[in-house]
N, C-alpha and C positions, 0 to 999 in steps of 0.2 A: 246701209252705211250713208251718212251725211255728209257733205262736201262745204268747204268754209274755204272760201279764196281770201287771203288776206294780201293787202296790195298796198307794198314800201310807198311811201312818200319819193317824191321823184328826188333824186342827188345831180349835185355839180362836180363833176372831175376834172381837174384840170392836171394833165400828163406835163410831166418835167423830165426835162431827157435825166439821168442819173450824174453824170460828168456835166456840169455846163461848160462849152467850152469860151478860149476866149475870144468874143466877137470881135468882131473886123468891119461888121457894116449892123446895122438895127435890122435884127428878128423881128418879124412879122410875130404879133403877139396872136397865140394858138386862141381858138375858137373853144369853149367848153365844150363838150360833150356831156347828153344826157340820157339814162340808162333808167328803164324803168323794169325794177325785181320786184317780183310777184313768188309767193311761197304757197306750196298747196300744203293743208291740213286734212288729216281724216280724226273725222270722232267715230268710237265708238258706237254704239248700238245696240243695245242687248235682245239676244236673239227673240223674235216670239215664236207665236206656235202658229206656223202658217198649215197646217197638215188639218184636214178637217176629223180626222181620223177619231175615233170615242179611246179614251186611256180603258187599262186594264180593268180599274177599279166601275168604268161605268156598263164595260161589257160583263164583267160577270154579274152586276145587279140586274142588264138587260135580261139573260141568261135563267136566273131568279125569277124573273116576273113572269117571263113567256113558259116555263117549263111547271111541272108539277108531280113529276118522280123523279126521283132518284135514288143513288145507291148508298145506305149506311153501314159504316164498314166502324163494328165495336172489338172489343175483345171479349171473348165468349167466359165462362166459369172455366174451361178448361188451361186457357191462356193464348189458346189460336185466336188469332184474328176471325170476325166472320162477318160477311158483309152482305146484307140484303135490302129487298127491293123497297121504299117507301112512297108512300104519298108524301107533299108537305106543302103548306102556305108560307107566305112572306107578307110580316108588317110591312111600316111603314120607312123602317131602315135595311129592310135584306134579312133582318132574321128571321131563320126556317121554322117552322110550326110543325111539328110531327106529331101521330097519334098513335102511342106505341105501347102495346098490351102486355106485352113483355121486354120490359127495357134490360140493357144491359147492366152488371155489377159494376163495372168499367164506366165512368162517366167520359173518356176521351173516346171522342170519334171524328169522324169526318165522313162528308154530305155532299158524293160528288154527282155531278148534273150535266148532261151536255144537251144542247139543243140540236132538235133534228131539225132542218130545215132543207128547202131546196136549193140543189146546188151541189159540189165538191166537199165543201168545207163543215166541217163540225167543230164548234165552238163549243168549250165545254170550262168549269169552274171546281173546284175542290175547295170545299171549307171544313176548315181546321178547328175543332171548337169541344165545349164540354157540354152535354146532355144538363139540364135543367131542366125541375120541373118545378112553374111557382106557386108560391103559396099560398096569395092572396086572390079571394074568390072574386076581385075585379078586374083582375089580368088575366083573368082565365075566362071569365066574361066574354073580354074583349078580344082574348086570342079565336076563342071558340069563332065569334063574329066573322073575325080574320079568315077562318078555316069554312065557314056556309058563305061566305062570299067569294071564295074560292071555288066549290064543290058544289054548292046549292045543297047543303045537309050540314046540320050539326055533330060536332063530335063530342064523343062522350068523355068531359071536360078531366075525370079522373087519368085518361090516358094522353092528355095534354102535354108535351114537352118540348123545349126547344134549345135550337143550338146558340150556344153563348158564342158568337164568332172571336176567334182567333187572329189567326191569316186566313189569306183565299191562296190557292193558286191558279189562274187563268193562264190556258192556252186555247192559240187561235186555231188549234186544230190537231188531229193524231199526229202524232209522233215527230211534232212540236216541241222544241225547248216553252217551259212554263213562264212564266210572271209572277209573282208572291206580290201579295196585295196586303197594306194591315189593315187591322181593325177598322179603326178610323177612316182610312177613306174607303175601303169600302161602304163602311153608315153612311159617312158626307157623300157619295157619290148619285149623281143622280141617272136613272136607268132611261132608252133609247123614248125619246117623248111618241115617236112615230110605231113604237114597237108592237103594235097592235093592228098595224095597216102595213107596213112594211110590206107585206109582201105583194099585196093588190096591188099599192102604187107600183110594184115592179111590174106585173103583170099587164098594168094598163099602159106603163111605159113599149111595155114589147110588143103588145098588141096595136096601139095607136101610132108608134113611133119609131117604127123599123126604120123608114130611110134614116130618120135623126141617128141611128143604134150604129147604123151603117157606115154613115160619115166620122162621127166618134172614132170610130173604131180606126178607120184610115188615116183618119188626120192624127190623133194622137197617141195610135199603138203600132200603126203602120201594117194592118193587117187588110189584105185585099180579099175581102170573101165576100160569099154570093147569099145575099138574105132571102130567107125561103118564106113563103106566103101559103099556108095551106097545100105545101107537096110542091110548090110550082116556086121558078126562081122569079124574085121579085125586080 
């Protein structure tokens, strides 16, 4: 919020009794008096984004990049739902590449993924989307490409398909209320630049920088514990 002092030009008053009454000897003539008003203003501001925090739409493409199964849930010939295990790539905007030998009659599915990592938390993504398989033999080229640079193997371009994304929904964890994510920013979105190291820089962090880990912790969680060093308190 910005602060704007604006400051009156100074004024002359000069006080007159309300009744004058009638003199009998010469009034000393009153002295002015000078008064200096001052108004405070506030402007607006519009809020930004002070939270370093990644949006919905760039963790589930994080999510996308690091993982490489997950679960596709079609509607079977019979009309159940049925959901199994896949592989799958990601171009260059988050759509999934699958190579699926028997696809479903049903083109609606959804491609859910969560990341295991270390820690508590599971991060996980659901995409909403319709099975595609294209038709022109320089997208499939190029998906194939997309899938051996994935895998380090080619797949056999005939069972090439992918999902035409919808919505996403991303939650930051089990049993989490979700996020729905569209189309669009999930494409525009751009995925974790560190996501490939992430976890070393933590590791070197905790390894090299326990006391730093320690102070952190006191100073802005207010948690008094004892950093251990190889079984022994440090």
């Amino acid at each position: 919020m910005n602060l704007q002092i604006q400051t009156q030009s100074l004024s002359t008053h000069f006080p007159l009794p309300p009744f004058p009454p009638k003199p009998k000897f010469l009034q000393a003539k009153p002295k002015p008096s000078f008064k200096l008003w001052s108004s405070l203003s506030t402007v607006s501001v519009p809020p930004t984004k002070t939270s370093h925090k990644p949006f919905p739409a760039e963790v589930s493409r994080t999510i996308m990049e690091l993982s490489s199964m997950g679960t596709l849930s079609t509607l079977a010939q019979d009309g159940w739902p049925l959901g199994v295990g896949v592989r799958f790539a990601v171009d260059a905007e988050g759509t999934p590449v699958l190579c699926l030998p028997q696809p479903s009659p049903d083109n609606r599915s959804t491609l859910h993924v969560q990341l295991d990592q270390c820690g508590l938390r599971t991060p996980q993504c659901t995409i909403q989307g319709s099975l595609t398989k294209p038709a022109d033999a320089t997208i499939l080229r190029w998906f194939d490409s997309v899938w051996k640079k994935r895998f380090g193997e080619s797949a056999d371009v005939d069972n090439l398909y992918t999902v035409d994304v919808q919505r996403v929904l991303q939650m930051e964890d089990l049993n989490e209320d979700g996020v729905w994510v569209t189309s669009s920013d999930y494409k525009n979105a751009n995925p974790d630049p560190l996501r490939n190291s992430a976890e070393e820089i933590v590791n070197e962090i905790n390894t090299n920088n326990r006391e730093d880990v320690h102070r952190f912790c006191n100073v802005y969680v207010d948690l008094d514990f004892q950093v251990k060093a190889n079984g022994n308190k440090a």
